[in-house]
LUMDRENKE-899884 format. One record per residue (C-alpha): residue in three letters; x, y, z. Coordinates in steps of 0.05 Angstrom, whole numbers, m for minus. Layout:
! residues N
residu / east / north / up
Ala / X / Y / Z;
...
***
This chain:
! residues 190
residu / east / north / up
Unk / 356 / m254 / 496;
Unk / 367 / m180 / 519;
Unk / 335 / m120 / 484;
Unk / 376 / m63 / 478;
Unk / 340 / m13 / 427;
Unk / 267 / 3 / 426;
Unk / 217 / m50 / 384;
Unk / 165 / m19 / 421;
Unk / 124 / 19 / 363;
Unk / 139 / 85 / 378;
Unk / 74 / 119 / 367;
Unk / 32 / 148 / 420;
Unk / m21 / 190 / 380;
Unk / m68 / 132 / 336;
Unk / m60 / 185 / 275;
Unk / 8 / 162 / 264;
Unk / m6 / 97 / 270;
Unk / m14 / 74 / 203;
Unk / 42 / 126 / 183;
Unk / 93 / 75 / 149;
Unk / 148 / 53 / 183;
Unk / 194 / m7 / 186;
Unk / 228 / m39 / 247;
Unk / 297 / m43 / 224;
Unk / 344 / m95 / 267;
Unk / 415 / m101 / 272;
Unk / 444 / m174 / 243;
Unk / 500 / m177 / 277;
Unk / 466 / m174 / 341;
Unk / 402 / m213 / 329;
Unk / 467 / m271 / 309;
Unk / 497 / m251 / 387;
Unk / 427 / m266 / 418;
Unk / 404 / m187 / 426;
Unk / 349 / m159 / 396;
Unk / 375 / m87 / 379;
Unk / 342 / m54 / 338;
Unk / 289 / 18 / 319;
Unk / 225 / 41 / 291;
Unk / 239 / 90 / 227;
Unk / 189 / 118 / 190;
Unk / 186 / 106 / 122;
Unk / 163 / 174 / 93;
Unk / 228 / 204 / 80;
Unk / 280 / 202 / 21;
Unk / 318 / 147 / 24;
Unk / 386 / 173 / 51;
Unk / 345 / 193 / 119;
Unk / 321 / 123 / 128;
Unk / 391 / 104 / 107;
Unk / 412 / 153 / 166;
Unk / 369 / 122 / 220;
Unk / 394 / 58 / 204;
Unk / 466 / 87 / 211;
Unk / 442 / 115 / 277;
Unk / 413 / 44 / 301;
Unk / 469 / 4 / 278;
Unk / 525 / 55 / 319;
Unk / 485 / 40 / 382;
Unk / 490 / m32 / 372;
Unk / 516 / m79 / 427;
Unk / 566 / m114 / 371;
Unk / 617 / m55 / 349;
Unk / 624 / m43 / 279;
Unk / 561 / m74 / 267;
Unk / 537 / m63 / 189;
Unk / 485 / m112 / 169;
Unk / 401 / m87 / 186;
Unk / 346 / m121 / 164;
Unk / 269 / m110 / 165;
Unk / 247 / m150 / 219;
Unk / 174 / m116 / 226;
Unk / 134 / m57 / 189;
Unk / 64 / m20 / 193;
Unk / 32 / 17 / 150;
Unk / 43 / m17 / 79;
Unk / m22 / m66 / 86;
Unk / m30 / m99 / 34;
Unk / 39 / m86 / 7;
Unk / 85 / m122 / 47;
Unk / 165 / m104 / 44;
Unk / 214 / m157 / 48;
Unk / 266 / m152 / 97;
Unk / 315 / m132 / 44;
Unk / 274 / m93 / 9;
Unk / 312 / m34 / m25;
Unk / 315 / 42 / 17;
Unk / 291 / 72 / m57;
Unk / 221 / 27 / m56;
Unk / 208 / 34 / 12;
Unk / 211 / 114 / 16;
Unk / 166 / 107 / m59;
Unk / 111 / 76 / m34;
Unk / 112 / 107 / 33;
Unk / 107 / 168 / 11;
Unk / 61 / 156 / m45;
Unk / 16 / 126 / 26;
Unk / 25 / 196 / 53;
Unk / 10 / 226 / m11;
Unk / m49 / 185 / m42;
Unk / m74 / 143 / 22;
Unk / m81 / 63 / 31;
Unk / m99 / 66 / m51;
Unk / m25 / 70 / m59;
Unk / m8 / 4 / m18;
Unk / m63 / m27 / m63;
Unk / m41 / m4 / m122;
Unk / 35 / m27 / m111;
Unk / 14 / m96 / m97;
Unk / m28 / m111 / m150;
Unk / 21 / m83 / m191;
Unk / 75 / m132 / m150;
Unk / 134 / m77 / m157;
Unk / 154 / m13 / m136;
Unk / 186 / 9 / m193;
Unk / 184 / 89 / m211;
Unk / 137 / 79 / m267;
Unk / 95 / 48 / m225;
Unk / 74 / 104 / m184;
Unk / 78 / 148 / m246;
Unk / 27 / 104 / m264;
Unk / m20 / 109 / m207;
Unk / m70 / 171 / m212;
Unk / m76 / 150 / m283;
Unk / m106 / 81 / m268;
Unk / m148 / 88 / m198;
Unk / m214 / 86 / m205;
Unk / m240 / 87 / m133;
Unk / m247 / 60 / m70;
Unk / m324 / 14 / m75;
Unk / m367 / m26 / m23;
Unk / m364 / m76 / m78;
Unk / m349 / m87 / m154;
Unk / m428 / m89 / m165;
Unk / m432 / m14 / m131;
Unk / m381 / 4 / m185;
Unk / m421 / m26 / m248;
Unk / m474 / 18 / m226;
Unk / m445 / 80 / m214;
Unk / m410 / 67 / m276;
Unk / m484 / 59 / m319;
Unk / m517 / 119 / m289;
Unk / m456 / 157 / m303;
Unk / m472 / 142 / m386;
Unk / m541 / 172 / m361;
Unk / m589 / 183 / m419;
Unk / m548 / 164 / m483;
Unk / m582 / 208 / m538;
Unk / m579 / 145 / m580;
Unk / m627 / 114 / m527;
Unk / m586 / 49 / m522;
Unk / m658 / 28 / m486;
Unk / m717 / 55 / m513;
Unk / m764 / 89 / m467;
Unk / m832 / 42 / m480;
Unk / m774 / m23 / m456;
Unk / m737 / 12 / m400;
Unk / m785 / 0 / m346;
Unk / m780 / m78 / m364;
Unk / m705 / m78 / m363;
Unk / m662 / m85 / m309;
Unk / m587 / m100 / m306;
Unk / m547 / m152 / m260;
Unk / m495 / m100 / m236;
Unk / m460 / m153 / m200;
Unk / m448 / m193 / m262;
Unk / m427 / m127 / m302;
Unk / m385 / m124 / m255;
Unk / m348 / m190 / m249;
Unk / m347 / m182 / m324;
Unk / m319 / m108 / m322;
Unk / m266 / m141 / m268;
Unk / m223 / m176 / m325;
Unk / m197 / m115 / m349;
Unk / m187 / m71 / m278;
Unk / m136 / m92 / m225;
Unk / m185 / m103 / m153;
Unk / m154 / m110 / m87;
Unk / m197 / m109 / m33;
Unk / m191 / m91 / 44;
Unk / m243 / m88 / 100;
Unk / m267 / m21 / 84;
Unk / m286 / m43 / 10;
Unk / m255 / m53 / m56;
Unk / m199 / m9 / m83;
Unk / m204 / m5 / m170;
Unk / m152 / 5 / m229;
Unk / m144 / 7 / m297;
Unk / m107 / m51 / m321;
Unk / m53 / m33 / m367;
***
């Protein structure tokens, strides 16, 4: 197999990085034994990814070549493109990345689209990035703070205490939770 296009990740500095981007390979060669292909970034409308792929596909070892698929990507974790995925989705919710940070990624794939209303959606329903769902639940309570109802009253408080981790499994049913290795990303459910 020959290489004849760069599927080298093209970034040098480590801020860009996680900048989304897709490895976009021609068909028609990867079918000829030739791994042609280039790194576009993602965070651009779609007819400028549409334009790199042009670009790609002109340089290709097979003439006339048309057909591009993803055959690699960075910068999407947790949401994961398919290698058809549509130019429309993939500039959405890169640039939403750009926009909003790795929230974003987590918020398109718990949703499982990356449909407009989606990220219409998203500010609306994100609730926070936690070290766990139990860190939330108790933010959450001393948020309420003293209710002037007293929903404990003063001579009990100092005998109550409350299992934040269980709140918060509980509180879980109704939130959308995706978690990554820096902690636990939180929605509203719809």
């Amino acid at each position: 197999m020959t290489t004849t296009s760069n599927n080298e990740k093209p970034f040098d500095n480590p801020s860009e990085q996680d900048t989304p981007a897709i490895y976009a390979a021609c068909l028609a060669a990867c079918n000829n034994g030739d791994l042609h292909g280039d790194w576009i970034y993602a965070d651009q409308d779609p007819e400028d990814i549409q334009r790199d792929i042009n670009k790609m596909l002109r340089r290709s070892p097979v003439p006339r070549s048309e057909e591009w698929a993803i055959h690699d990507y960075q910068g999407f974790t947790p949401w994961r493109p398919h290698e058809h995925e549509t130019l429309q989705a993939l500039s959405r919710v890169a640039l939403g990345i750009v926009e909003h940070g790795p929230a974003y990624a987590h918020w398109v794939s718990c949703q499982g689209t990356a449909e407009e209303e989606v990220t219409e959606r998203f500010e609306d329903a994100y609730l926070g990035k936690w070290d766990s769902i139990a860190d939330y639940a108790e933010n959450l309570v001393a948020d309420i703070g003293d209710d002037p109802d007293g929903f404990t009253p003063s001579w009990l408080a100092p005998y109550v205490s409350i299992d934040y981790a269980a709140l918060g499994r509980d509180m879980a049913h109704d939130m959308y939770a995706s978690e990554d290795g820096h902690g636990i990303h939180l929605f509203r459910a719809d």
